[in-house]
Structures are given as C-alpha cells and as structure tokens.
MIRO-537566 format. One record per atom (N, C-alpha, C): residue in one letter; atom name; x, y, z. Coordinates in pm, whole numbers. Example, Ala and Ser with C-alpha at 12.3 -4.5 7.8 and 13.67 -1.06 7.14 Angstrom:
2
<pt A; N; <1319; -569; 780>>,
<pt A; CA; <1230; -450; 780>>,
<pt A; C; <1320; -330; 780>>,
<pt S; N; <1285; -225; 708>>,
<pt S; CA; <1367; -106; 714>>,
<pt S; C; <1290; 3; 787>>,
This chain:
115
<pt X; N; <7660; 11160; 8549>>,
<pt X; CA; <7680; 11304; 8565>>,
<pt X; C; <7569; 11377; 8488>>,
<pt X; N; <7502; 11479; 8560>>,
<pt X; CA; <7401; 11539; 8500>>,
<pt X; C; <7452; 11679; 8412>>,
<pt X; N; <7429; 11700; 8344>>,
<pt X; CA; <7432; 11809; 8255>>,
<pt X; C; <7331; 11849; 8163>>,
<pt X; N; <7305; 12008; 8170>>,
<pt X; CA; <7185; 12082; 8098>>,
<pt X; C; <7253; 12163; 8012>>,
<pt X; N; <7231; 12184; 7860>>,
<pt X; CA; <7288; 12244; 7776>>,
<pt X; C; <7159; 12327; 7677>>,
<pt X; N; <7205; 12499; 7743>>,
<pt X; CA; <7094; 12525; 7668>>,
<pt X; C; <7147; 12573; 7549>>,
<pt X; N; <7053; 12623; 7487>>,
<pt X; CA; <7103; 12698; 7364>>,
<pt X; C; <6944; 12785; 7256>>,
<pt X; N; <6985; 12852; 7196>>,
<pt X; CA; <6898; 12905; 7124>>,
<pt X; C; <6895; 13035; 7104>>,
<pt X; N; <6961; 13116; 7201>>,
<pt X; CA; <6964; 13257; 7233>>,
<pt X; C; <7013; 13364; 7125>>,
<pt X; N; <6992; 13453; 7131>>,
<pt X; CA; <7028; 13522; 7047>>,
<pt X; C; <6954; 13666; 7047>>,
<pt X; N; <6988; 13784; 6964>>,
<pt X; CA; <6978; 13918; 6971>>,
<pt X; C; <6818; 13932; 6849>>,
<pt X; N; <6745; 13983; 6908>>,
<pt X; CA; <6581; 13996; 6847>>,
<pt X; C; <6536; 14097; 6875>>,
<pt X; N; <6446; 14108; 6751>>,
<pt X; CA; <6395; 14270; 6718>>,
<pt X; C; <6271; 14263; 6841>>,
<pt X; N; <6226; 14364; 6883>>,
<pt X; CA; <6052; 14356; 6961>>,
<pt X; C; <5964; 14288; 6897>>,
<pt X; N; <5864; 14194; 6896>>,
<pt X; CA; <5800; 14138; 6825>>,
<pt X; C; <5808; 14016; 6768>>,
<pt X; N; <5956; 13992; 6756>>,
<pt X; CA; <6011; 13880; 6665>>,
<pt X; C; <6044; 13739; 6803>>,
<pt X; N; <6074; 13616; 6751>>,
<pt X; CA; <6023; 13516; 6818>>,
<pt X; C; <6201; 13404; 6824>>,
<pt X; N; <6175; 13301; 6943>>,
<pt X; CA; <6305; 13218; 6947>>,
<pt X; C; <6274; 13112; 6945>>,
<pt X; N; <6343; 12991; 6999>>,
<pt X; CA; <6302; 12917; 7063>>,
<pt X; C; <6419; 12856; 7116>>,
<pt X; N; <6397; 12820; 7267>>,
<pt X; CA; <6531; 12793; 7327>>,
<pt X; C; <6547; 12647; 7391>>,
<pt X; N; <6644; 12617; 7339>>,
<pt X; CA; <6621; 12392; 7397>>,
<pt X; C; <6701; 12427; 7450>>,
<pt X; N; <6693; 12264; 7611>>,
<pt X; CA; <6761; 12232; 7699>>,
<pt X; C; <6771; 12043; 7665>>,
<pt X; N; <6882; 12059; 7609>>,
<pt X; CA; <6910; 11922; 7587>>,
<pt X; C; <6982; 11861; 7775>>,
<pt X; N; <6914; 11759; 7783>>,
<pt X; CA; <6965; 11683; 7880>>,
<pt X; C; <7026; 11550; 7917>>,
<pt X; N; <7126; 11525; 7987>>,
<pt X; CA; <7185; 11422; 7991>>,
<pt X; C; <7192; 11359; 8115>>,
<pt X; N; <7193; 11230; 8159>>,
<pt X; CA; <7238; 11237; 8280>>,
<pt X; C; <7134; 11189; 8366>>,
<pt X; N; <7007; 11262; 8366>>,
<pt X; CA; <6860; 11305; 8421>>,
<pt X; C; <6757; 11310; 8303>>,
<pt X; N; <6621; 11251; 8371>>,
<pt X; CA; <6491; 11256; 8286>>,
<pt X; C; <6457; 11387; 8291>>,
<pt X; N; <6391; 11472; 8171>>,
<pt X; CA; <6336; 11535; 8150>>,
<pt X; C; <6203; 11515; 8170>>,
<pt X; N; <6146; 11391; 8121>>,
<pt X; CA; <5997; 11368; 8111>>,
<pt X; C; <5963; 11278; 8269>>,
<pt X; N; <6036; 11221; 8366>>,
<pt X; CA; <6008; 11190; 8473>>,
<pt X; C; <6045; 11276; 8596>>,
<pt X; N; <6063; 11404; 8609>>,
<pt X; CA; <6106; 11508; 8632>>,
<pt X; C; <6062; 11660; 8656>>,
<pt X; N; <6036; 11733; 8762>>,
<pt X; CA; <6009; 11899; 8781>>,
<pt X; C; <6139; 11958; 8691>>,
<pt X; N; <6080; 12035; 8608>>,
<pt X; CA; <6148; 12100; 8518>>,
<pt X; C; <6087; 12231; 8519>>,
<pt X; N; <6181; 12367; 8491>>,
<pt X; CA; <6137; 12452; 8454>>,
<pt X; C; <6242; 12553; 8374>>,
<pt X; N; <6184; 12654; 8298>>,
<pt X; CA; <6294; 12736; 8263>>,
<pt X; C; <6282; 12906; 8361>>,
<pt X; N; <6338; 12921; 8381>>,
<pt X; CA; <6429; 13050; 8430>>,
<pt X; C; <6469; 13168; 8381>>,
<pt X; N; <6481; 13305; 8420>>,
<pt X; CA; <6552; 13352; 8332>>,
<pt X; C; <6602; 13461; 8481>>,
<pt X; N; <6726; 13550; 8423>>,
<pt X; CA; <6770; 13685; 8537>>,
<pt X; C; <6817; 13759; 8423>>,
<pt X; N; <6768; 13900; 8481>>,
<pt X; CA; <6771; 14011; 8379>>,
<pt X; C; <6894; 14095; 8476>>,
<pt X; N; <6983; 14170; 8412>>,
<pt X; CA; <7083; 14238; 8490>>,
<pt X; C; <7047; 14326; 8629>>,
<pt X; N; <7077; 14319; 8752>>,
<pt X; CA; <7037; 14386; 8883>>,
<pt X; C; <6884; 14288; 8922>>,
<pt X; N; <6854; 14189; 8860>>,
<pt X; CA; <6728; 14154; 8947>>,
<pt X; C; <6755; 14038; 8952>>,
<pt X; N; <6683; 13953; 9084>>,
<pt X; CA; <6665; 13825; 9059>>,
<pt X; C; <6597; 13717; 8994>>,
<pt X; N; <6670; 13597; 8971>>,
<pt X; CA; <6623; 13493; 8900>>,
<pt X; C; <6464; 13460; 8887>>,
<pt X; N; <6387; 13461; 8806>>,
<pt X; CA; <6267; 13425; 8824>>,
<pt X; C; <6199; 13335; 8709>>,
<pt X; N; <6107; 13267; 8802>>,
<pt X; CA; <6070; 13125; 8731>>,
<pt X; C; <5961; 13198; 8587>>,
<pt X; N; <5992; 13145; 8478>>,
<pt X; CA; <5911; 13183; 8341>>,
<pt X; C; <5808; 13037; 8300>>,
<pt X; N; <5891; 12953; 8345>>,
<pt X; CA; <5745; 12840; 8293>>,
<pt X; C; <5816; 12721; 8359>>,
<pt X; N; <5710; 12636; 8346>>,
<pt X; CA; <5736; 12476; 8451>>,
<pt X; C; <5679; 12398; 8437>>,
<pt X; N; <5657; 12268; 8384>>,
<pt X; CA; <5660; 12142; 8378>>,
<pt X; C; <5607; 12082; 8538>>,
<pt X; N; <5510; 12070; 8552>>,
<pt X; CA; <5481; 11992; 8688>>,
<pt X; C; <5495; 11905; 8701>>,
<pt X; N; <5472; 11800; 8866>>,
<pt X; CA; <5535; 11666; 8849>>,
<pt X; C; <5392; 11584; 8770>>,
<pt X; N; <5279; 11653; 8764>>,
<pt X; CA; <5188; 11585; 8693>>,
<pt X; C; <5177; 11607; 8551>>,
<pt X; N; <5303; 11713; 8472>>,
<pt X; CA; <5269; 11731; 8365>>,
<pt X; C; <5196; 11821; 8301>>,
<pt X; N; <5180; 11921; 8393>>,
<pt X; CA; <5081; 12011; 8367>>,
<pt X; C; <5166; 12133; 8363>>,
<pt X; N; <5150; 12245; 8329>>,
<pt X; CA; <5215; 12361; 8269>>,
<pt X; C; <5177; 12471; 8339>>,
<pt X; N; <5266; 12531; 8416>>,
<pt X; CA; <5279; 12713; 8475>>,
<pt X; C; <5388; 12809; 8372>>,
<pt X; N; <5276; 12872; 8360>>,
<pt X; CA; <5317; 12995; 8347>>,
<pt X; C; <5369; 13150; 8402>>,
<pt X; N; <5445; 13232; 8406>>,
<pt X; CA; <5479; 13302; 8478>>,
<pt X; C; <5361; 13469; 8396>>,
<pt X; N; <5309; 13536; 8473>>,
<pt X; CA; <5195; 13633; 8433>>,
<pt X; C; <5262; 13675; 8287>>,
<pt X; N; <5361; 13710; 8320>>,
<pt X; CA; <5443; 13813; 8234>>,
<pt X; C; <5457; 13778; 8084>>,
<pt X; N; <5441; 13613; 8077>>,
<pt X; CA; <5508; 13600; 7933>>,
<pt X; C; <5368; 13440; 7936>>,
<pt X; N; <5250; 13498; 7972>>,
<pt X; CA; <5112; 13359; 7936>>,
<pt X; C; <5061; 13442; 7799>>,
<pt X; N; <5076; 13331; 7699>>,
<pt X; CA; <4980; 13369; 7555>>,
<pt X; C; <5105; 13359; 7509>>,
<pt X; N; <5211; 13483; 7543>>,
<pt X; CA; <5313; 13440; 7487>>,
<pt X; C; <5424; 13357; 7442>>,
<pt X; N; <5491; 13272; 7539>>,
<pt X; CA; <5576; 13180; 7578>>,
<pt X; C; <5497; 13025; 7578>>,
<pt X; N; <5606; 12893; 7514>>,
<pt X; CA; <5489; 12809; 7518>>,
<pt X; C; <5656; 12719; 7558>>,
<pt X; N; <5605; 12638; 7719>>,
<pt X; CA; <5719; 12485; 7712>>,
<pt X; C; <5657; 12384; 7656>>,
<pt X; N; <5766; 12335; 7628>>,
<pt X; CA; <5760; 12207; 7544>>,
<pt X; C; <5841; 12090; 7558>>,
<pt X; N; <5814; 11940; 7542>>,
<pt X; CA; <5927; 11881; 7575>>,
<pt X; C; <5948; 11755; 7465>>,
<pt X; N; <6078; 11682; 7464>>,
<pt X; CA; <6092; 11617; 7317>>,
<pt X; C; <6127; 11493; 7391>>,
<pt X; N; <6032; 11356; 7488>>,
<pt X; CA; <6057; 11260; 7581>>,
<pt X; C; <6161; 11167; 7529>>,
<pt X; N; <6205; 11147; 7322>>,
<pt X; CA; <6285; 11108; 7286>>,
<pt X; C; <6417; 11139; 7280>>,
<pt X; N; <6409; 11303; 7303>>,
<pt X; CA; <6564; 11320; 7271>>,
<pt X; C; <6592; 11383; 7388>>,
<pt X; N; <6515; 11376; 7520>>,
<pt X; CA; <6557; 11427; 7625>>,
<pt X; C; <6572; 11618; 7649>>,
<pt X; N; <6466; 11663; 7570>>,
<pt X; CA; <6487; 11764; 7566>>,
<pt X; C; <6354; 11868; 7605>>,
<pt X; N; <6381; 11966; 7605>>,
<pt X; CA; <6311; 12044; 7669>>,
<pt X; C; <6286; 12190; 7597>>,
<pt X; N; <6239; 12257; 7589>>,
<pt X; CA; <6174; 12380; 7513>>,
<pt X; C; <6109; 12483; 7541>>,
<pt X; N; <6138; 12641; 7504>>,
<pt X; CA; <6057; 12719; 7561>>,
<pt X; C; <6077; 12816; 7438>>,
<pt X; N; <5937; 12831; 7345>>,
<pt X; CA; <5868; 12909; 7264>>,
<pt X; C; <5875; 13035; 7307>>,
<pt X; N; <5921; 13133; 7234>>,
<pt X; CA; <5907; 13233; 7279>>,
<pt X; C; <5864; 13341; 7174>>,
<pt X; N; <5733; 13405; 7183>>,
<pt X; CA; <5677; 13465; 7111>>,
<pt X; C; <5633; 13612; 7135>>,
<pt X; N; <5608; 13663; 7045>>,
<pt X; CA; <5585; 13831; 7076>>,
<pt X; C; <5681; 13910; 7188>>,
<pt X; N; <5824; 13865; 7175>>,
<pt X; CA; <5912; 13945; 7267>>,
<pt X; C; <5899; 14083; 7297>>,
<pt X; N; <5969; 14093; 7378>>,
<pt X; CA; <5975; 14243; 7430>>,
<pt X; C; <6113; 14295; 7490>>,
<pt X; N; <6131; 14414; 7474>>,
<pt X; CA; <6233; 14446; 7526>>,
<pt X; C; <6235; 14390; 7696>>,
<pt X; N; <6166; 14402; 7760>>,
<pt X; CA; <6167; 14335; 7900>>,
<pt X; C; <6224; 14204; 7935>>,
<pt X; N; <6176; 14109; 7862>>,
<pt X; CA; <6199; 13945; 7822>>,
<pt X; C; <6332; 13943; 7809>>,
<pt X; N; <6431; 14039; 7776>>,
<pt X; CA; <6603; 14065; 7805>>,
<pt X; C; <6669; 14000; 7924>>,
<pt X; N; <6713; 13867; 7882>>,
<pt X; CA; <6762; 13774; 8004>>,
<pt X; C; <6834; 13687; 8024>>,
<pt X; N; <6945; 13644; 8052>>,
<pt X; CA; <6977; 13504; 8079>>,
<pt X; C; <6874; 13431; 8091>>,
<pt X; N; <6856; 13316; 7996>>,
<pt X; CA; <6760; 13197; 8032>>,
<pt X; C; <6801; 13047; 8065>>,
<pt X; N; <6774; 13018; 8172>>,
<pt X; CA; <6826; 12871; 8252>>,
<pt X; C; <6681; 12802; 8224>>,
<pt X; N; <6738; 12654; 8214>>,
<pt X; CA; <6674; 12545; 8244>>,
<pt X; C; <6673; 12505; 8379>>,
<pt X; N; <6599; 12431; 8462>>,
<pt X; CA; <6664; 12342; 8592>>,
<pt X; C; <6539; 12231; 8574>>,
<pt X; N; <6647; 12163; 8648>>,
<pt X; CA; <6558; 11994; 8647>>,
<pt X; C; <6570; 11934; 8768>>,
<pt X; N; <6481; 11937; 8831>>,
<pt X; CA; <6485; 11895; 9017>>,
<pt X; C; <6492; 11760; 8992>>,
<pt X; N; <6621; 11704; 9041>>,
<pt X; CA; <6619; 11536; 9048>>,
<pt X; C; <6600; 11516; 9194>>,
<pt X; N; <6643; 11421; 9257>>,
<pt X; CA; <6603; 11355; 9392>>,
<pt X; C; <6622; 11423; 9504>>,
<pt X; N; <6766; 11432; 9489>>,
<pt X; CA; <6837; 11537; 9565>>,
<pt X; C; <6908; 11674; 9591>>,
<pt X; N; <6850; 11704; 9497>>,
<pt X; CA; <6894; 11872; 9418>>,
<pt X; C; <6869; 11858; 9267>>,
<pt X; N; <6822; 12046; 9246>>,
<pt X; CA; <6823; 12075; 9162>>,
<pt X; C; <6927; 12095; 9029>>,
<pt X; N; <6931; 12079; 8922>>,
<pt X; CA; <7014; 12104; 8841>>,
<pt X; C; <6987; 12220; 8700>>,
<pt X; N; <7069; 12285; 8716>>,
<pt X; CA; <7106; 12404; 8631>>,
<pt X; C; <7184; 12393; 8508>>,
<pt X; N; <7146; 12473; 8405>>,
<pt X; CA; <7239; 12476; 8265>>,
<pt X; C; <7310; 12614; 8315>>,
<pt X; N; <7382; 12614; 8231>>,
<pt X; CA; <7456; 12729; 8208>>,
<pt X; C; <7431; 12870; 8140>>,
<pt X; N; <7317; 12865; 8109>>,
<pt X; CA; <7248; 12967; 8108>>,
<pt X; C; <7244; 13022; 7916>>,
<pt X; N; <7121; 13090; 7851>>,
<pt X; CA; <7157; 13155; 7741>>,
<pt X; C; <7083; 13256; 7738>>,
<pt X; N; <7182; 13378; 7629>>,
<pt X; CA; <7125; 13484; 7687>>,
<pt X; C; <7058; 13556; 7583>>,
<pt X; N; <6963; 13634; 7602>>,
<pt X; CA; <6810; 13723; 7474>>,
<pt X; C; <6825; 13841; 7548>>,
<pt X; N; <6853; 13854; 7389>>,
<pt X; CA; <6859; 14032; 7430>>,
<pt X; C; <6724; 14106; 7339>>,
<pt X; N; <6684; 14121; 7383>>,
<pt X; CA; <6564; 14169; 7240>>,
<pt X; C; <6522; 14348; 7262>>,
<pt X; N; <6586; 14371; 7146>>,
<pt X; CA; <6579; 14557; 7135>>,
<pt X; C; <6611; 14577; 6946>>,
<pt X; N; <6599; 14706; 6950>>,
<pt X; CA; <6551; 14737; 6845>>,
<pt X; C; <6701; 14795; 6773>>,
C-alpha cells in the first residue's frame, strides 16, 4: 500500500523560510517521477517542482532561486526548500509520485505566509 505523508507546514512571516518532507512508503522515491504541488484557495493545482525520470530538476517560474527539491534515497523521502516566501506561495502543498499505474498523492500541507 502506497502512502505519502507530508508535513512541515506551517504559518510564516514574508521573507521567512520552511521546509516541507514527503516521507514515503510503499513506492520509490528515488526510482520514480516525483513532484511537489501546491492549490491556493479558488485556483487550480499547480506543479512547483519535479524530480525527472532522469533526475534532473524543474522548476515552476514562480518560486526558481527560491524553492530548492530535494531527496533523502535512504529514508525514502523527499523535500521542498522553501525560501524567500511570499504572501502568494499561500497553499496547500502535495507531494505525488507517479508509479506504474497511477499517480499517488499525500494528503496535502498547508503555508500560509502573511504578516
């Protein structure tokens, strides 16, 4: 059974920084399309950073320089740096991890960052 457990979230000033893990079970992280996610209230879900199947790293415009993934191949985990916030960056943030036959989703954590 696959399961994504994020965590890290929390309420941040403008400026100030997180960092949010996706511990995984179930499914490889490091043999694996991974990315993190986020949906801000009234808009849709949109991709913030990604893990390619070669290992190589996308960024979403909005949050490059800022935001850094990361991944931990021992403890199955996964990471997304988040630096110089902004009130915008205000979001539910998901993990997903494309296994064979579908994608898989955490349950989401949520940044609120205001002053």
């Amino acid at each position: 059974q696959v399961q994504l457990v994020e965590s890290g979230g929390g309420l941040v000033q403008p400026g100030g920084s997180l960092r949010l893990s996706c511990a995984a079970s179930g499914i490889s992280i490091s043999r694996n399309v991974m990315g993190w996610y986020r949906q801000a209230p009234g808009k849709q879900r949109e991709l913030v950073a990604t893990f390619t199947s070669e290992g190589s790293t996308n960024y979403a415009d909005s949050v490059k320089g800022r935001f850094t993934i990361s991944r931990d191949n021992a403890k199955n985990t996964a990471y997304l740096q988040m630096n110089s916030l902004k009130p915008e960056d205000t979001a539910v943030y998901y993990c997903k991890v494309n296994g064979v036959f579908r994608g898989y989703w955490g349950q989401g954590t949520q940044v609120t960052v205001s002053s």
